[in-house]
N, C-alpha and C positions, 0 to 999 in steps of 0.2 A: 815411421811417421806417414809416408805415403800411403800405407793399408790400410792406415786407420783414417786419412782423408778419405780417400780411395770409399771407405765403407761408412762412413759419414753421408758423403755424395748418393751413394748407391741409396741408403735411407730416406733422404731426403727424396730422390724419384720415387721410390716405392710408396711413401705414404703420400706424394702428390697423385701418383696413379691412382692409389685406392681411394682417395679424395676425387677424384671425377666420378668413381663411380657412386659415391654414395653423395645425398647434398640433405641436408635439412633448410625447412624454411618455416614461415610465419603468413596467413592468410586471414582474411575478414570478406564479410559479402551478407548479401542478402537473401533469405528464403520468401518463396511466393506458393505458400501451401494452402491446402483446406483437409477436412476430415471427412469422410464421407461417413455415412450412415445416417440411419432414423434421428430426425427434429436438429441437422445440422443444416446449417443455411449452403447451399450448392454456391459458393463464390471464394476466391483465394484470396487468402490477407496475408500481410508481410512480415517477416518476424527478422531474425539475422542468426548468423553463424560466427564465430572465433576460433581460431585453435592454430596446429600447429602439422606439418606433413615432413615423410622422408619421401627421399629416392631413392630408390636401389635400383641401376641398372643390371639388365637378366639377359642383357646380350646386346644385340646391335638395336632390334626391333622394340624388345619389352625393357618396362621398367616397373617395379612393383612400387605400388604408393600408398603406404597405411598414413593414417590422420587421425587426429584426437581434435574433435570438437564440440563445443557449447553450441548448441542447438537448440534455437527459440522457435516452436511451430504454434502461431496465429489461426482460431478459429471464430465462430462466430453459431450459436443456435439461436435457432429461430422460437415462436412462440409457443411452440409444440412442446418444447424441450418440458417445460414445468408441468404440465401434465403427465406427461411419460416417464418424467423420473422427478419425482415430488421429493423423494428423501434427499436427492443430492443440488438439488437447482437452489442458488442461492440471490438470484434475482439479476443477477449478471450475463447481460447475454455474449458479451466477451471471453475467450479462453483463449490461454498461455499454455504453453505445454514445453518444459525445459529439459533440453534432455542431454546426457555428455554419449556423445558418436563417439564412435571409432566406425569409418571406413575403412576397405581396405580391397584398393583399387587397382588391376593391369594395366596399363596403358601401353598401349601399339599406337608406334610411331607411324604415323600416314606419308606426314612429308619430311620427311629431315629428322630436324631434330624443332622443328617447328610448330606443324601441328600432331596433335595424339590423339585417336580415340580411347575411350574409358569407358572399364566394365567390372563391376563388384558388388559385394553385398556391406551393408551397413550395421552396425547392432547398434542400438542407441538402450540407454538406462533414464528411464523418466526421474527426474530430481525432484524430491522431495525437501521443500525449505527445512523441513521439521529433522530430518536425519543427518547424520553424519554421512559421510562420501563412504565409508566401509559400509554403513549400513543401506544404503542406495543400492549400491553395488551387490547386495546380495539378492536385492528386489528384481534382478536383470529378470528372470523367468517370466516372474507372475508379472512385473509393469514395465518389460522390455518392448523395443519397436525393432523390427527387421524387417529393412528394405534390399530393396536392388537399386544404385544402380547404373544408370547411362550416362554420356557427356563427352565431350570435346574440350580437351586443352591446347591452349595455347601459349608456346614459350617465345618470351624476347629479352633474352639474354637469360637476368634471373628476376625477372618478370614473369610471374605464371598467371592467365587468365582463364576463366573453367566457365563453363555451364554444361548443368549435367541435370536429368531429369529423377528424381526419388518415387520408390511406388512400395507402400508398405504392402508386406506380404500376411500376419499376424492379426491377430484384433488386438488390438490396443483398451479396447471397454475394460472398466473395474467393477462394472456391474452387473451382478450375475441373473442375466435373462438371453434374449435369442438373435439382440440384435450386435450387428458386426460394423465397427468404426475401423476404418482404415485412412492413414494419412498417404497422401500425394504430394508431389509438388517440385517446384525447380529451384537451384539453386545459382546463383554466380556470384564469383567471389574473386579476388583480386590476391594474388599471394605474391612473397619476396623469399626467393632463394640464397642461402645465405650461406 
């Protein structure tokens, strides 16, 4: 009866240990992005983020941190745009751009266990209302977005607070001519470690 308490006990440490190292949580925030290229207005609009993060600690220093998020990037063309692309401009100078991320971020601990720098690459799949999530998903190549990238988090308790800056690497255009739309922009967002 004791060994089997005895190893009861033992379990119960073992999966609180491995419970420190790993944590999932729940995040929301706002993006402050724009798109660069020909007949886009030079100014950043606001869109928002949702989704979901782990941790995986990778030692004392690193923790690795992927994420799955719905990602809203706000743009704005100017009056240029109907001229330069007549088949596609539908009188709206407003543009949504929905895309489901996955991040998948280092982070080194600076102070403690307080503040982190942050550094990775992003892959986002532009959503398409009209498709199904498998068929989106296969769209990643041709109407994917990859970024880098940078930021500073900060934890209190399990309180996680971020800002980190995105810079698309890819052209993102669906229109086949010579000019190149890249998105940028910063993100903060407010998470609950759980």
């Amino acid at each position: 009866m004791k060994t089997k308490l005895l190893s009861l006990f033992a379990l119960v440490l073992m999966s609180q240990a491995a419970m420190a190292q790993f944590h999932l949580g729940v995040k929301a925030g706002t993006n402050i992005t724009k798109v660069d290229g020909k007949s886009f207005k030079d100014e950043f609009r606001y869109g928002y983020h949702l989704g979901g993060f782990a941790e995986i600690r990778m030692g004392n220093k690193l923790v690795l941190q992927p994420e799955v998020l719905w990602n809203q990037y706000a743009t704005r063309v100017d009056s240029n745009f109907s001229h330069v692309y007549q088949d596609v401009f539908d009188g709206n100078s407003n543009v949504k751009l929905n895309y489901l991320s996955i991040p998948i971020l280092v982070n080194y601990k600076l102070i403690g266990n307080f503040i982190s720098l942050q550094a990775g690459p992003q892959f986002g799949v532009l959503i398409d209302q009209n498709k199904t999530l498998l068929q989106n998903g296969g769209n990643a190549f041709k109407q994917g977005d990859f970024s880098m990238l940078a930021g500073v988090l900060v934890r209190m308790g399990p309180i996680r607070v971020n800002g980190r800056y995105a810079i698309g690497l890819n052209n993102i255009s669906d229109i086949p001519d010579d000019n190149k739309w890249k998105s940028q922009g910063f993100q903060l967002s407010v998470g609950l470690a759980l």
